[in-house]
One Martini backbone bead per residue (centre of mass of N, CA, C, O) as a GRO file, in nm:
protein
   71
    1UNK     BB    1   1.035  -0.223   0.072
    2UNK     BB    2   0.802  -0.353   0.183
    3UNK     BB    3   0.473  -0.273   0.351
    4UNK     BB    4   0.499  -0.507   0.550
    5UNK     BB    5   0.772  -0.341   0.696
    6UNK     BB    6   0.663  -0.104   0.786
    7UNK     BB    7   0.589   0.209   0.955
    8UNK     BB    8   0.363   0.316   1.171
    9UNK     BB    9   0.288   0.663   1.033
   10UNK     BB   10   0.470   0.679   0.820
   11UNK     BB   11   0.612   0.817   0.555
   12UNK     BB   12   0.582   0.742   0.185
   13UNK     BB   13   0.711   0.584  -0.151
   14UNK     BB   14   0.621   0.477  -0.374
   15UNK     BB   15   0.790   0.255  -0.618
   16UNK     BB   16   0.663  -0.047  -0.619
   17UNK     BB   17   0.477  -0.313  -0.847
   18UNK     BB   18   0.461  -0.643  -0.795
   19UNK     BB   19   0.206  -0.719  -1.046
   20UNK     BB   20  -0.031  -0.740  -1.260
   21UNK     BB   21  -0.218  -0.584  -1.421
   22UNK     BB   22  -0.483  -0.609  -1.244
   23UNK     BB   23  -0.355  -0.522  -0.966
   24UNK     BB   24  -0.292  -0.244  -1.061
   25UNK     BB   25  -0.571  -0.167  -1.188
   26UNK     BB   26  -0.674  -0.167  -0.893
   27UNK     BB   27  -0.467   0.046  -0.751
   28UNK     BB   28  -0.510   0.272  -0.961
   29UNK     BB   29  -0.827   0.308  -0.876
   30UNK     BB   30  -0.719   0.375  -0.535
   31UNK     BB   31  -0.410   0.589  -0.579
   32UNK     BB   32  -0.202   0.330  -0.648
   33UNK     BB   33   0.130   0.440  -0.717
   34UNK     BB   34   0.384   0.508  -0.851
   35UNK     BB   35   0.508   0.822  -0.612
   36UNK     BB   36   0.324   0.780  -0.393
   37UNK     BB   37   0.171   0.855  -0.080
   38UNK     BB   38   0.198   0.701   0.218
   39UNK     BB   39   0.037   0.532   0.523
   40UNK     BB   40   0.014   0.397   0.779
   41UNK     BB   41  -0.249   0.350   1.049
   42UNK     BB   42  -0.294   0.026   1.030
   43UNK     BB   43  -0.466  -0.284   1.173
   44UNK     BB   44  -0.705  -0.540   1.080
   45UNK     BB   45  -0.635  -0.797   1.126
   46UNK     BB   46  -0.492  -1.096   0.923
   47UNK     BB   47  -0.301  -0.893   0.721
   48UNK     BB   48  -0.393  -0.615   0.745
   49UNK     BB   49  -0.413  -0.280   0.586
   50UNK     BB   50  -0.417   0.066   0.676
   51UNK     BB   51  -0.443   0.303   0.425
   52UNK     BB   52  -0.291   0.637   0.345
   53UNK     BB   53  -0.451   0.812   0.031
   54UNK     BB   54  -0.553   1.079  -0.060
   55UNK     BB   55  -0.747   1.119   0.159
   56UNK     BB   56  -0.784   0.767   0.211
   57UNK     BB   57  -0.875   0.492   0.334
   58UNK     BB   58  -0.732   0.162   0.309
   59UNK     BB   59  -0.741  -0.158   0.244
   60UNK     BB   60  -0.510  -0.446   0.257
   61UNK     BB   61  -0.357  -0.716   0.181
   62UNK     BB   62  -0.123  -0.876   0.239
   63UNK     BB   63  -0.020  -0.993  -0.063
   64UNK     BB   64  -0.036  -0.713  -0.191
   65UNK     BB   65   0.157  -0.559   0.025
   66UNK     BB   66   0.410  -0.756  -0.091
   67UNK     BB   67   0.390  -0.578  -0.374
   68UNK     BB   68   0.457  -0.317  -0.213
   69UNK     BB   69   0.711  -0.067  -0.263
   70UNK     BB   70   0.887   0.119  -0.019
   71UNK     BB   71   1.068   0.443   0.099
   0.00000   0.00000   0.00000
C-alpha cells in the first residue's frame, strides 16, 4: 500500500519506490530505501507526512508520500 494510506504511530517496512532515479536517490540519502523501518509519526498539514526513519524525523511531500509502498 502507498505511505499515504498507512497508519500514524504503526511500524512499517519500506517494500518499494516507485520514481525515478533522482527521487530514489534523493529518498536514499535521507535513509529511505527499501527494507528500511518507517513509522508515520504525524502530519503537518498540506499533505505532508513526517515519518520517523533511523531515529530521525523527516518531512515528506504528498506526491512522494504516494511513491513509497510499505507493508
Amino acid at each position: 500500500m502507498p505511505l499515504t494510506k498507512a497508519t500514524t504511530g504503526k511500524d512499517m517496512i519500506i517494500t518499494a519506490i516507485n520514481g525515478g532515479r533522482r527521487m530514489k536517490s534523493r529518498l536514499a540519502a535521507m535513509g529511505i530505501l527499501p527494507g528500511q523501518l518507517l513509522r508515520i509519526v504525524g502530519s503537518s498539514g498540506g499533505g505532508q507526512l513526517i515519518v520517523k526513519s533511523n531515529g530521525s524525523n523527516i518531512a515528506i511531500g504528498k506526491g512522494i508520500s504516494r511513491s513509497i509502498y510499505v507493508i
